[in-house]
C-alpha positions as CSV (number, residue, x, y, z in Angstrom):
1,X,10.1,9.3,6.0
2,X,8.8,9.0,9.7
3,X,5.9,8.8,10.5
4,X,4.1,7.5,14.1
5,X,0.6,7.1,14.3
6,X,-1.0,8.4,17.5
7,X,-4.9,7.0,17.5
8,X,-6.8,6.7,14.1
9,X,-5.0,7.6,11.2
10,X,-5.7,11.4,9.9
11,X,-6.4,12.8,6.1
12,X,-2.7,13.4,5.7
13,X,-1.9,9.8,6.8
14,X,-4.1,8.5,4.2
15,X,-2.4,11.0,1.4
16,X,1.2,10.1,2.7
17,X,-0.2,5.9,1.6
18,X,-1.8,7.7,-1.2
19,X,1.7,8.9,-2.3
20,X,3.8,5.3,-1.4
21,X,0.8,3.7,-3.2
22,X,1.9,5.6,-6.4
23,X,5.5,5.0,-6.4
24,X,5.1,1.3,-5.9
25,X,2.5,1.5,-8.4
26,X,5.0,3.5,-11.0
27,X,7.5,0.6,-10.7
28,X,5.5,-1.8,-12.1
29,X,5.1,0.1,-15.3
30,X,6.1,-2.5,-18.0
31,X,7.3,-5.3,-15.9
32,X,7.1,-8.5,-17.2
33,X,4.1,-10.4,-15.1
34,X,6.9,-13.4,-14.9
35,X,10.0,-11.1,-13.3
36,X,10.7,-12.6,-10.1
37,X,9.7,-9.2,-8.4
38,X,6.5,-9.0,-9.7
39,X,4.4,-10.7,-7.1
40,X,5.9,-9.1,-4.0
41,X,5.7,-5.8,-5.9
42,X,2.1,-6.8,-6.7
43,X,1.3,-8.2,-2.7
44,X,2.8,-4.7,-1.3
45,X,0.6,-3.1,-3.5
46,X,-2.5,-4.8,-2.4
47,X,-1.4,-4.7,1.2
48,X,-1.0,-0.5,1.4
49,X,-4.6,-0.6,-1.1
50,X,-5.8,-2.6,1.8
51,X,-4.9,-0.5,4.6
52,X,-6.1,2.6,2.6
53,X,-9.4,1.4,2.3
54,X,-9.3,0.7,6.4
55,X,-8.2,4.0,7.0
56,X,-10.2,6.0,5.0
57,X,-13.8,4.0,5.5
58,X,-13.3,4.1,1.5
59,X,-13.8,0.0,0.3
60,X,-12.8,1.5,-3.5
61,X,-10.0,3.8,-2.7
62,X,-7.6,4.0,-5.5
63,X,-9.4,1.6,-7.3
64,X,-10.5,3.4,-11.1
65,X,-13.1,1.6,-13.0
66,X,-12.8,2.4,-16.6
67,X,-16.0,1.1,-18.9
68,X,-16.5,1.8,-22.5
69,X,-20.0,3.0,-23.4
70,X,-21.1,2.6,-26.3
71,X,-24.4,3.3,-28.4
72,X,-25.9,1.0,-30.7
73,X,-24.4,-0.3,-33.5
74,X,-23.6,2.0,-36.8
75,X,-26.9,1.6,-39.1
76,X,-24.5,3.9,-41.6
């Protein structure tokens, strides 16, 4: 893939990270936290979440926040 970057990065720069993001993410789909590729994995993963946020203005790109709501409890 090349890719040169002439001023600020563009929409499609962003979804090209978006994309390496992904694959780096898909590799660490059930790896042991204590492999000895783990933390790099997990450091290049932060670094290209970090630049996406600094491209894209966006501080929670990529970033899902999953929350369980719930009501009160059963009174069955």
């Amino acid at each position: 893939m090349k890719s040169k970057l002439r001023g600020a990065p563009t929409a499609q720069d962003v979804a090209k990270l978006a994309g390496i993001h992904r694959d780096l993410q898909s590799l660490m789909v059930g790896m042991n936290p204590g492999a000895a590729c783990h933390a790099p994995l997990f450091a290049a993963i932060a670094t290209v979440q970090a630049c996406g946020a600094e491209w894209s203005g966006n501080p929670s790109i990529w970033r899902e926040v999953h929350s369980i709501q719930t009501g009160g409890a059963y009174k069955g």
